[in-house]
N, C-alpha and C positions, 0 to 999 in steps of 0.2 A: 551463569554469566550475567552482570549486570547490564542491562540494556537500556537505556533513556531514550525515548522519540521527544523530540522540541519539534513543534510548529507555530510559527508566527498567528498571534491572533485574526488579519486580515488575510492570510493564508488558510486558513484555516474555514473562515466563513467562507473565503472564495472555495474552497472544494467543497462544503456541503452545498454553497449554493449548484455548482454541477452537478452535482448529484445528486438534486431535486427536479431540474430538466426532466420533462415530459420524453420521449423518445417514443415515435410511431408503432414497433414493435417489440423494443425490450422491457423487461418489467422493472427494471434498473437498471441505473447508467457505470460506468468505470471509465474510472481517472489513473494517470500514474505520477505517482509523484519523484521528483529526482529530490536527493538528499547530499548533504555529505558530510561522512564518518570520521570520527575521530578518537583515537584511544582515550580511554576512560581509567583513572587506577584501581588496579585490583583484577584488570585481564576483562574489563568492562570496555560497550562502545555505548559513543552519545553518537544518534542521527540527526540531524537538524536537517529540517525538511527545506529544500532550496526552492523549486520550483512547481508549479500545478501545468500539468500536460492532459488536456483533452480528448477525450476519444471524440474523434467526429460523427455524424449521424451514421455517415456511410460504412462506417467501418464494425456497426453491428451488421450481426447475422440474425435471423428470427431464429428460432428455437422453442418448439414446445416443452421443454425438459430443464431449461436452466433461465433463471430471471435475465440473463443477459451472457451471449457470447459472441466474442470478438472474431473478426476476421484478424486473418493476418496480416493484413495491410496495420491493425494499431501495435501490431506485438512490433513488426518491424520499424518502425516510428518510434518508438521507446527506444527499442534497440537500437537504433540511430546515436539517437540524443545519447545516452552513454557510453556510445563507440566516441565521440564527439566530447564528449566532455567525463571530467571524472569524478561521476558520481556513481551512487549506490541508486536504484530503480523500487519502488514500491508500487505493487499493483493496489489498489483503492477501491472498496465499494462499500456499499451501505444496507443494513437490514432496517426496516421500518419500526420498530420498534424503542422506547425509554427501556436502561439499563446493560447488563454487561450483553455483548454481544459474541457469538461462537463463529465459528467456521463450519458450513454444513459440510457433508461427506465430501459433494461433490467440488467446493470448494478445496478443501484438500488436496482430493485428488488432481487437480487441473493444475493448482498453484505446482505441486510437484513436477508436474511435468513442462511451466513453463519456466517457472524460474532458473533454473540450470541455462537455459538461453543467454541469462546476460552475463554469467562468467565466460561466457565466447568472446564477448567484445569488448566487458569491463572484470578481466580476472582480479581477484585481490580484494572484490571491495565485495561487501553483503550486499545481499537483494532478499525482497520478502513479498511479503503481503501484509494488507491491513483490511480488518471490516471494521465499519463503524455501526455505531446506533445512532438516536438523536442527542444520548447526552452520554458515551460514553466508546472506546475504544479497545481493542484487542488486534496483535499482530505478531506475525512470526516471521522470521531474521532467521538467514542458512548463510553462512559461510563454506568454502567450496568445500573445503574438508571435509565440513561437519556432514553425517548420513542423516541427522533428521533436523528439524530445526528448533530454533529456542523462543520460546515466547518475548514479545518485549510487552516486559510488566508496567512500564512506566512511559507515561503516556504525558506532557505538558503543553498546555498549548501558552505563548509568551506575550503578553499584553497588559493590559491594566482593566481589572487586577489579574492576576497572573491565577490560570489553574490549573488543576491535576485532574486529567480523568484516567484513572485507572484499571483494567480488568483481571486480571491476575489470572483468568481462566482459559484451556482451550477448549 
């Protein structure tokens, strides 16, 4: 399936700049971003990233085990905003690193078990997850259907001049 993420250039620094924020106990920050989908020809979706939504300080937990976990006060705050409006929800976070970036285990694992949450209150529309680098992106896109999810290859951020960071890898 062909999948296109668009994000507006000042969209786009505004979420790296959140998630460079210092935070008193996690070792990285998360963002979610609300999107909205649109068929693509060929049984393709384009996301165009609509809005950047903050996790507050308060709504980290400490955690020796993971660089950053949410309470449930941010999951439900997402879940709000797309009970509330009809978008697609992207959770957001960043590894420190230049080049293509992966999803650790434990990332997998977690995204699996929260994303199925917002087909409760937004059924129809895809939900995912995204990590970034410093200069480069990788994210995965579930559909309710689907049992596993699909990578989005295609990564544009929209501005002047316009570019592509793409990772192609899980």
């Amino acid at each position: 399936m062909n999948i296109h993420f668009r994000i507006a250039a000042k969209l786009f620094a505004g979420l790296h700049a959140d998630l460079s924020r210092p935070h008193a106990h996690a070792h990285e920050r998360v963002a979610f971003l609300s999107c909205r989908p649109a068929a693509l020809p060929g049984a393709g979706v384009l996301l165009v990233a609509h809005a950047l939504h903050q996790v507050a300080d308060d709504d980290y937990e400490p955690s020796d085990t993971m660089g950053a976990l949410l309470r449930g006060s941010a999951f439900r705050k997402a879940l709000q905003y797309a009970f509330n409006h009809p978008v697609s929800m992207f959770h957001v976070h960043r590894h420190e690193h230049k080049g293509h970036p992966r999803f650790s285990p434990v990332d997998l694992e977690e995204s699996a078990k929260f994303v199925p949450d917002f087909w409760k209150v937004r059924p129809g529309h895809p939900h995912g997850t995204i990590v970034l680098s410093e200069d480069s992106a990788f994210g995965l896109f579930w559909y309710r259907k689907e049992k596993s999810p699909a990578p989005i290859l295609k990564f544009t951020v929209v501005g002047y001049p316009q570019r592509e960071i793409n990772s192609g890898h899980i």
